[in-house]
Steps between C-alpha positions, in 0.01 A plus 500: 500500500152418658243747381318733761148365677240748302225589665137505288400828374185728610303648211611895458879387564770509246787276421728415253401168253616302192333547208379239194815628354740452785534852536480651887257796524352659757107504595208553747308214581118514359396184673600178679375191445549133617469148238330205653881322532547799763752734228462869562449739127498890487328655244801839439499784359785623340611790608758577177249400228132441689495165387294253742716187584404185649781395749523213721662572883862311369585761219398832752759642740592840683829531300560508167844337637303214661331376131856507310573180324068392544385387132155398467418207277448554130122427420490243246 
């Protein structure tokens, strides 16, 4: 099954993301920003634990149903 176009994400919004530990939580969005390769980042806030995440555009979605089966790498 294809995956949903997402649209980018306005600072103030919130969304559902994948953690560092592949775990889907929920947040508001802090900030957006853009890499020089053109890759959009939020800077979240958790909104179970106030932790601040840095999550790039692929691993953020409306749905929590939208993000199951998403892994992000393990750092090495």
């Amino acid at each position: 099954m294809a995956r949903k176009k997402n649209p980018p994400y306005k600072t103030g919004d919130h969304c559902f993301f994948v953690n560092t530990r592949n775990k889907i939580r929920f947040g508001k969005i802090k900030s957006t920003h853009e890499s020089t390769d053109g890759v959009l980042h939020y800077q979240i806030v958790d909104t179970t634990d106030y932790r601040f995440n840095i999550v790039e555009h692929k691993y953020c979605a409306d749905t929590d149903k939208l993000l199951k089966g998403v892994k992000r790498p393990a750092k090495r």
